[in-house]
C-alpha positions as CSV (number, residue, x, y, z in Angstrom):
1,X,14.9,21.9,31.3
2,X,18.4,23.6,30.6
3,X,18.4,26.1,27.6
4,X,22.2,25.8,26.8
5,X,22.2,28.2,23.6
6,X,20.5,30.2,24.7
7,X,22.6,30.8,27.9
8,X,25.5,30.6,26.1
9,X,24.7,33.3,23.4
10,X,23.6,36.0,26.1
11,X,26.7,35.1,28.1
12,X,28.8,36.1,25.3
13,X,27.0,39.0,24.4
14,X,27.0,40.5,27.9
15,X,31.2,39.6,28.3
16,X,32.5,42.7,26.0
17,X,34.5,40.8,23.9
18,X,35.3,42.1,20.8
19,X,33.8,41.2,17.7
20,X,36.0,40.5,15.0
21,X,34.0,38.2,13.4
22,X,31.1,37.9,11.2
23,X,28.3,39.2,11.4
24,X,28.7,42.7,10.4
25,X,26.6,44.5,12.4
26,X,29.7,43.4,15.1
27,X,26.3,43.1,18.0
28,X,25.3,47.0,18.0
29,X,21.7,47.7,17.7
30,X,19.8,48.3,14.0
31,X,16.6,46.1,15.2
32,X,17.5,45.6,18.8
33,X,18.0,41.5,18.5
34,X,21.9,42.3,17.5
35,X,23.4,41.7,20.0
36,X,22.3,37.7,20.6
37,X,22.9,37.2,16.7
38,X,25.9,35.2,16.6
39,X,27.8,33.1,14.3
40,X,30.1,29.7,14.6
41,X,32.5,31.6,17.5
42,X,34.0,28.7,19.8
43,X,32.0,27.3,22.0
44,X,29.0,27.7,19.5
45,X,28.9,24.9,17.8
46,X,27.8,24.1,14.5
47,X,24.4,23.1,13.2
48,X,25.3,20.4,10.9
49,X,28.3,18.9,12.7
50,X,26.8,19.8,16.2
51,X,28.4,18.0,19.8
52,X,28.2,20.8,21.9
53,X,25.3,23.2,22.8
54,X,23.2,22.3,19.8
55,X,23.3,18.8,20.2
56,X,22.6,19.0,24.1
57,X,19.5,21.5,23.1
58,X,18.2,18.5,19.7
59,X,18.8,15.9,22.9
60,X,16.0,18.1,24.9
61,X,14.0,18.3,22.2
62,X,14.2,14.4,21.3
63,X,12.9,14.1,24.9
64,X,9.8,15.8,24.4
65,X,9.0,14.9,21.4
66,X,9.6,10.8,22.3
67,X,12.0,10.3,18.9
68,X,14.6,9.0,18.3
69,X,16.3,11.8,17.0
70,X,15.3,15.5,16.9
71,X,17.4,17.7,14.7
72,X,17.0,21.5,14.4
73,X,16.4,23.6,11.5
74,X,16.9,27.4,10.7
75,X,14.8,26.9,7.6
76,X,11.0,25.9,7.9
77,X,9.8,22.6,7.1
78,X,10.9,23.2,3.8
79,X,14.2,22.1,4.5
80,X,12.9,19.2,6.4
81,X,10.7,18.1,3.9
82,X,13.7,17.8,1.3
83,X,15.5,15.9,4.4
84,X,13.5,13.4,5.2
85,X,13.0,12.7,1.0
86,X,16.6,12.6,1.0
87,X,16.6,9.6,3.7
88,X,14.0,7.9,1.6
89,X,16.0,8.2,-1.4
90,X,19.3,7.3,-0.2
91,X,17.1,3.9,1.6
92,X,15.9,2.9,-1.4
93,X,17.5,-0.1,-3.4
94,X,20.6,0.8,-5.5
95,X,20.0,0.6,-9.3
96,X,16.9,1.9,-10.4
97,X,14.9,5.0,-9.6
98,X,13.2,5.8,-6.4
99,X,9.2,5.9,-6.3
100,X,7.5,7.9,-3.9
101,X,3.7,7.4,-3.5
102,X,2.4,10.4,-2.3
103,X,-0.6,12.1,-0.9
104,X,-1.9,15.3,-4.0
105,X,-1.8,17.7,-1.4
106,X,2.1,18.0,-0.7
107,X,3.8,21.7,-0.3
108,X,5.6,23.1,-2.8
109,X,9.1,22.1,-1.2
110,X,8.1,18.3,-2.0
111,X,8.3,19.1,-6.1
112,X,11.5,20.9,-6.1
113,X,12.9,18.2,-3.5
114,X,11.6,16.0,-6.4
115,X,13.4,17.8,-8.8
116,X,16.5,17.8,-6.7
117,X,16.7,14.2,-6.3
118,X,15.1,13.0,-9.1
119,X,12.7,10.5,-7.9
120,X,9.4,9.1,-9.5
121,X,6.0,9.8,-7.4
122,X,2.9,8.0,-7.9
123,X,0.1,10.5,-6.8
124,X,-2.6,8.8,-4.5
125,X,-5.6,11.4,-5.4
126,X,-8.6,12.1,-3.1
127,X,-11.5,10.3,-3.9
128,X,-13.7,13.8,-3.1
129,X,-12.4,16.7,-2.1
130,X,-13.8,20.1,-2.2
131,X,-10.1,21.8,-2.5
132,X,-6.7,21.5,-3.8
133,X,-5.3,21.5,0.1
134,X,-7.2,18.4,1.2
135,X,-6.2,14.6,0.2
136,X,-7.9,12.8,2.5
137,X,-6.2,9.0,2.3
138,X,-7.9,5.5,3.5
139,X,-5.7,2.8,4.8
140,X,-7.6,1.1,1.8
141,X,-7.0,3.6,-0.9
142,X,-3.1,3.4,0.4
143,X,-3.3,-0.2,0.5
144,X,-4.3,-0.9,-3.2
145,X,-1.5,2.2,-4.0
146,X,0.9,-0.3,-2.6
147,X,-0.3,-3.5,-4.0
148,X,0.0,-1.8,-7.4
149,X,3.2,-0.3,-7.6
150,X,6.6,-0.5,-6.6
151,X,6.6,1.8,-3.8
152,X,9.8,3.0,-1.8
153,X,8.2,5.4,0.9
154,X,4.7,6.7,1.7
155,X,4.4,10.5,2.0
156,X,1.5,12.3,3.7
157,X,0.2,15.7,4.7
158,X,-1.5,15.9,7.8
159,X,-2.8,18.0,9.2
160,X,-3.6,19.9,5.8
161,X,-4.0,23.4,5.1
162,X,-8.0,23.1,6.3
163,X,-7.2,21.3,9.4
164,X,-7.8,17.8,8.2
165,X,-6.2,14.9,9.5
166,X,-5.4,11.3,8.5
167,X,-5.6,8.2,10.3
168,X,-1.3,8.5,10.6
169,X,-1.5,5.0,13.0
170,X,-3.4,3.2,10.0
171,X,-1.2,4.3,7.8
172,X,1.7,3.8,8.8
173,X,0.8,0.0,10.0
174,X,-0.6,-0.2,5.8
175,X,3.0,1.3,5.4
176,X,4.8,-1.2,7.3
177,X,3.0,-4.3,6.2
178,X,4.5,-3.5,2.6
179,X,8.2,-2.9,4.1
180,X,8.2,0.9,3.3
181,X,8.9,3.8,5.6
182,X,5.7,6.5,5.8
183,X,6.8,10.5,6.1
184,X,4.9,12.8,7.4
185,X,4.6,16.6,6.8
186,X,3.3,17.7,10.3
187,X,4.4,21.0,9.7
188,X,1.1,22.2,11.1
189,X,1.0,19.5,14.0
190,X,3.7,19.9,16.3
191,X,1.7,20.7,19.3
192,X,-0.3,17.3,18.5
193,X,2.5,15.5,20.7
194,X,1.4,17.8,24.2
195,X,-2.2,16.8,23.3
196,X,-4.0,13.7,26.0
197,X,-3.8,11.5,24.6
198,X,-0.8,12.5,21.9
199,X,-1.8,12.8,18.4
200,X,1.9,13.6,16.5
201,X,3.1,11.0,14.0
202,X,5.8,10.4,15.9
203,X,3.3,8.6,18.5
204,X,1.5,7.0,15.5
205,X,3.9,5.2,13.7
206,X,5.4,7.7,11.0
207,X,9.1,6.8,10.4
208,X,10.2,10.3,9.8
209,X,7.8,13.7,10.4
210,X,8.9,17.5,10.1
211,X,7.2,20.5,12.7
212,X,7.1,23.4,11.6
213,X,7.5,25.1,15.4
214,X,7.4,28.6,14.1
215,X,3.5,27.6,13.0
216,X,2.4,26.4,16.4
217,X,4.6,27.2,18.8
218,X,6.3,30.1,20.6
219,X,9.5,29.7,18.2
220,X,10.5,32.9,15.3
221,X,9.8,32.2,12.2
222,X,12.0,29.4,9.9
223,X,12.4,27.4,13.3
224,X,11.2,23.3,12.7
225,X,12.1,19.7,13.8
226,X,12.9,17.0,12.0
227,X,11.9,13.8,13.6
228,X,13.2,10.3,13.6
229,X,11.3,7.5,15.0
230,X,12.8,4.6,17.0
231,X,10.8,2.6,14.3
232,X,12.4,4.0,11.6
233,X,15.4,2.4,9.6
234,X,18.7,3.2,12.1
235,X,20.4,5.0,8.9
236,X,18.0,8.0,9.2
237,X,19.0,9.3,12.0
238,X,22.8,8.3,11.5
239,X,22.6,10.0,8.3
240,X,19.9,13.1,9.2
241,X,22.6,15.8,9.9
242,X,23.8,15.0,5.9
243,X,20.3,15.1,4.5
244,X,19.8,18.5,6.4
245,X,23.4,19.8,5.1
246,X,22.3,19.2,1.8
247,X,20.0,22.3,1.5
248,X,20.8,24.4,4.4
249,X,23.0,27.3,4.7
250,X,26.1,27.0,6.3
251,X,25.2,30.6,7.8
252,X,22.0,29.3,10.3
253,X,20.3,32.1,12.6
254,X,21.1,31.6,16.0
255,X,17.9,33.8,17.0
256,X,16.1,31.1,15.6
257,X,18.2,28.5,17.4
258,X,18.0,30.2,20.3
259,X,14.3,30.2,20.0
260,X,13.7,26.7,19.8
261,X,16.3,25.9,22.4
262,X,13.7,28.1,24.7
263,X,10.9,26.5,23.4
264,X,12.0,23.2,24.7
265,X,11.9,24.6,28.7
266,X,8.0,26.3,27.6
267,X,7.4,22.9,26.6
268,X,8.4,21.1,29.9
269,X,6.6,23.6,32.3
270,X,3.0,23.8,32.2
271,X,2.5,23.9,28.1
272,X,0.1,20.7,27.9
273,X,-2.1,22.7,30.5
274,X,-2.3,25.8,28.5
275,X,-2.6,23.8,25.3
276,X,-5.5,22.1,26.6
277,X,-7.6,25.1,28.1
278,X,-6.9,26.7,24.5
279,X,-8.4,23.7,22.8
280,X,-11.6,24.1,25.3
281,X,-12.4,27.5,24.8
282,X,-11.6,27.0,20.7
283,X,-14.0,24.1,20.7
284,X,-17.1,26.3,22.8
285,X,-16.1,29.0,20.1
286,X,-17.3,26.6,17.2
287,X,-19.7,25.6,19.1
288,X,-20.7,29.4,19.1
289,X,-20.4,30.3,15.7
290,X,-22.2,26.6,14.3
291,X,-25.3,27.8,16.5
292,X,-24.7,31.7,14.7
293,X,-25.5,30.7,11.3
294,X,-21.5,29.7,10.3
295,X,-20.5,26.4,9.2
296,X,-17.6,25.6,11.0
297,X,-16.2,21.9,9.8
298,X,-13.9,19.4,12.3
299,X,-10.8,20.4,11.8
300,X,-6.8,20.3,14.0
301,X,-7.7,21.3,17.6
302,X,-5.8,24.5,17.0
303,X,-7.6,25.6,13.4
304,X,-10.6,26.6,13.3
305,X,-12.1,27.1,9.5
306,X,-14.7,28.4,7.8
307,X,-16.8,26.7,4.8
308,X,-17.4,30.0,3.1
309,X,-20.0,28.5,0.7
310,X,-21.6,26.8,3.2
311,X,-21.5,30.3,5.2
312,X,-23.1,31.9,2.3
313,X,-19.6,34.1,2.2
314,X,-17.1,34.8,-0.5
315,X,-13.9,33.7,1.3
316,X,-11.9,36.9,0.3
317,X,-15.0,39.1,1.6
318,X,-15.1,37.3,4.4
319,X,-11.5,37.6,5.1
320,X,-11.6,41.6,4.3
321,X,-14.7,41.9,6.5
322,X,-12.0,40.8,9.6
323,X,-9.6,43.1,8.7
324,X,-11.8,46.1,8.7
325,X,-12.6,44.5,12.5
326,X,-8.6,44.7,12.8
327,X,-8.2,40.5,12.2
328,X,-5.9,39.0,10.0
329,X,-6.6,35.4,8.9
330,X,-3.8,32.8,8.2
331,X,-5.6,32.0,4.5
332,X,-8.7,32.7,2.5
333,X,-10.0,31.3,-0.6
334,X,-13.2,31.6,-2.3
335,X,-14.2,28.4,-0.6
336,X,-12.4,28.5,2.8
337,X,-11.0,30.6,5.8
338,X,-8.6,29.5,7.8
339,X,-7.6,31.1,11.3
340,X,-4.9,29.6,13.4
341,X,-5.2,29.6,17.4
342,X,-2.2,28.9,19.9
343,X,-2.3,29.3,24.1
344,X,-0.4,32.7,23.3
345,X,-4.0,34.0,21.9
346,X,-5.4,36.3,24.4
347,X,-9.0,36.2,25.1
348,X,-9.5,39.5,23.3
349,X,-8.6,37.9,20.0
350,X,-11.7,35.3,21.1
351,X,-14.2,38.4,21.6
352,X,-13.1,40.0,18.8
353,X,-14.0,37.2,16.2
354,X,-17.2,36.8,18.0
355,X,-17.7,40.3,17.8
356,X,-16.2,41.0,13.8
357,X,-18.4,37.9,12.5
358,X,-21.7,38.7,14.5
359,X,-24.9,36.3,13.5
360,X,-24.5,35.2,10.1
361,X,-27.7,35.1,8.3
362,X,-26.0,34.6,4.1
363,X,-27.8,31.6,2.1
364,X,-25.7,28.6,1.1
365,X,-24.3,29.3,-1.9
366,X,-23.6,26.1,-4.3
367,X,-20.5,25.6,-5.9
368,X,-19.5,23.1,-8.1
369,X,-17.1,20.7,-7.0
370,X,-13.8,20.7,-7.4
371,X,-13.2,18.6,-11.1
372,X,-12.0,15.2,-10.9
373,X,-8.5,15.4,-12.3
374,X,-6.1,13.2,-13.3
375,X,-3.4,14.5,-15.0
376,X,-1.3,12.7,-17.4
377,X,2.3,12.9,-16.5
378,X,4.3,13.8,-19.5
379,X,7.9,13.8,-18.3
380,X,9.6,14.1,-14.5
381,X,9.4,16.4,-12.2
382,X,13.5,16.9,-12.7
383,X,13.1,16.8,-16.4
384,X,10.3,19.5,-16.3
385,X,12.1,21.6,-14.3
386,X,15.1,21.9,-15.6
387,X,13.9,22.2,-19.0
388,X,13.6,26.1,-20.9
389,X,9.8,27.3,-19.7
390,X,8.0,30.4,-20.8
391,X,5.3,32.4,-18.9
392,X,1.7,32.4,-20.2
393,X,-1.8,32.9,-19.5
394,X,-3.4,30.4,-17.7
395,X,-6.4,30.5,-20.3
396,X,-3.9,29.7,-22.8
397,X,-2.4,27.0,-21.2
398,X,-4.6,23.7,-21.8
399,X,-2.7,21.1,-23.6
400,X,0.4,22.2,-22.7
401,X,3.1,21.0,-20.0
402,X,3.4,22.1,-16.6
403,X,7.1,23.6,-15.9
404,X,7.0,25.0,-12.6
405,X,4.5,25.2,-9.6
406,X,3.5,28.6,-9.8
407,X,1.4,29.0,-6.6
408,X,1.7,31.5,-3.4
409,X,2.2,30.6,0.0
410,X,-0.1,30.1,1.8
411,X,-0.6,28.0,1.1
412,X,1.9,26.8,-1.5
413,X,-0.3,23.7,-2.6
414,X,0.2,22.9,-6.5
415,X,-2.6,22.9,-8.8
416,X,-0.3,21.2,-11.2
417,X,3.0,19.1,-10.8
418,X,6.1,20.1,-13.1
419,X,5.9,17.4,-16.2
420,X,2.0,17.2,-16.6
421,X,0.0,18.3,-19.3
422,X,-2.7,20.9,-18.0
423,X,-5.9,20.1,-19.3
424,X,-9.4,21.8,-19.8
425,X,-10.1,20.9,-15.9
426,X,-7.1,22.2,-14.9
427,X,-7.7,25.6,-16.5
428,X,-10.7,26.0,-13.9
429,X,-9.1,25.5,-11.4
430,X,-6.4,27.8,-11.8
431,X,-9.4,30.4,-11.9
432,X,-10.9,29.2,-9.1
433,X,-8.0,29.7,-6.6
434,X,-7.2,33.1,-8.7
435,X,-4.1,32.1,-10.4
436,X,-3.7,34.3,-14.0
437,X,0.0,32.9,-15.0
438,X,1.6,29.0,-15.3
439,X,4.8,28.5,-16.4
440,X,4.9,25.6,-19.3
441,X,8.0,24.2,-21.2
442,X,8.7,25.8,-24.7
443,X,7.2,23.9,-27.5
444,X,9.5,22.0,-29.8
């Protein structure tokens, strides 16, 4: 498969020309990858109004990925995420306020894309879930959503943080039957379309999905897809490139272009073959560990997590105890650990988790679970977040209103949307996943 930005950046970096034009470090060496960082020269083209080298490269991509439309970004997921919401909105009837229903679980990038746009969302909760990062959704449970409420577009998560998935095909049909386009934040799935058979949305039914390459994939890090399905409503794709304008830079990193222009000829070799010896030898190392004394839950063929409880484990302990073993874990909780597995893992990294976990021999430990909340929403998303906010203690906080999603990443999941009042259950939880600090609007 051709790789033309990428051929077309080291061409011009090994013809001498003269620089004069951004950037400033004018291609001489500070951390070696100068001299292939380029900007909008001719011949370049341009992310946003691309017909040139970047289109050819998306065009590549769209093959792969069966879509009918794959766009590049130079900004994670996140910007995808506020995209495909931006397609969603602009779909939606003219003349009163867009509603998105919307799996709990959603990323950060959702609520400020929420605040951005200013659209309502209905929350579809989990009917039991042992952390804030899992939403599991029935076709059911989405169906009565629908029935309910005046719905513009379905939004789900999957797979999760854990390495959970939804049934994407039933719910997108659900989706469909009710006239409404479903999104889906794959940002951890886009090796799920080299899979036999393919598991990515984009084979399932979802309308519009977002990769986050860099995740799963041999691409640097803020490289993602945004996907459009043939299925999908013609105006996405014709109006993609604008939602993706929206909240880009007008400065994108070619190194990262370049990298998923690259990723696209990986992909097209022997990838699937690689991918699918990987998932083997993950699968015989659960396999390993259950029979070890570790509970090891069903997860995303490239996760694999750990129920700490379960374990008998303290998920930060267990997370330090890898790093003395010289492991570093994608995310740890006290309930979970989560470690993330692609073909570029050497079988080293295999024997050395074997090794640095050893037979576990901890009791259970029981922990409650997590509180059945449902928050009342006391203004928007836009109104919260725009609105004067102090900094306080989170045991301070119940009764008050939510301003901000104050939460790291990883993995960015909010306890609490902007606009709802945090209540006694809420307060646990924000000591349960170790957050000291909320942000709440100033009382009047």
């Amino acid at each position: 498969m051709t790789t033309p930005i990428a051929d077309f950046v080291r061409a011009r970096a090994a013809s001498g020309t003269s620089r004069l034009h951004m950037p400033g470090h004018k291609g001489r060496p500070f951390l070696g990858c100068e001299a292939l960082d380029i900007t909008e020269i001719a011949g370049a083209d341009s992310l946003y109004e691309a017909n040139g080298i970047i289109r050819a490269s998306e065009e590549n991509a769209s093959k792969l990925f069966g879509s009918a439309r794959t766009f590049f970004s130079a900004e994670g997921s996140s910007q995808c995420i506020r995209a495909m919401l931006a397609l969603a909105v602009w779909n939606a009837p003219q003349g009163r306020r867009p509603v998105i229903a919307a799996a709990r679980n959603v990323h950060k990038s959702f609520l400020y894309a929420a605040a951005l746009l200013d659209f309502d969302v209905v929350w579809i909760w989990p009917e039991k879930s042992q952390s804030v990062c899992a939403c599991p959704v029935r076709p059911e449970t989405l169906e009565r959503v629908l029935a309910d409420n005046r719905i513009d577009a379905v939004y789900i998560t999957s797979p999760d943080y854990l390495g959970g998935m939804c049934d994407i095909q039933a719910l997108s049909e659900t989706a469909h039957r009710f006239g409404v386009p479903l999104l889906a934040d794959n940002a951890h799935g886009a090796y799920l379309r080299f899979l036999t058979p393919s598991r990515h949305p984009m084979d399932l039914g979802a309308d519009l999905c977002c990769d986050s390459a860099h995740k799963t994939l041999p691409v640097l890090t803020g490289g993602a897809y945004l996907h459009i399905n043939s299925c999908a409503p013609s105006a996405f794709a014709e109006e993609g490139k604008r939602a993706l304008a929206l909240f880009g830079s007008t400065s994108p990193s070619y190194l990262i272009l370049q990298s998923l222009d690259l990723c696209n000829r990986y992909l097209s070799e022997n990838y699937p073959e690689r991918l699918a010896e990987s998932c083997d030898r993950l699968e015989r190392l659960r396999e390993h560990l259950r029979s070890s004394g570790w509970s090891v839950p069903e997860t995303d063929p490239l996760k694999l997590t750990i129920d700490c409880a379960a374990s008998g484990w303290d998920g930060r302990a267990l997370a330090q105890k890898l790093r003395s073993a010289g492991m570093e874990c994608e995310y740890c909780s006290q309930d979970d650990l989560v470690l993330m597995w692609t073909p570029e893992n050497a079988p080293e990294d295999f024997r050395r988790l074997v090794s640095g976990l050893g037979e576990n021999s901890h009791t259970p430990l029981t922990r409650p679970p997590l509180p059945a909340v449902r928050l009342e929403t006391v203004c928007s998303i836009r109104e919260a977040m725009f609105a004067p906010r102090e900094v306080i203690p989170v045991r301070e906080a119940a009764g008050r209103i939510c301003g901000a999603p104050l939460v790291g990443c990883p993995p960015a999941v909010p306890i609490v949307a902007a606009g709802e009042r945090i209540g006694p259950e809420t307060a646990e939880l924000f000591v349960r996943y170790g957050a000291e600090l909320v942000e709440v609007l100033l009382d009047n």
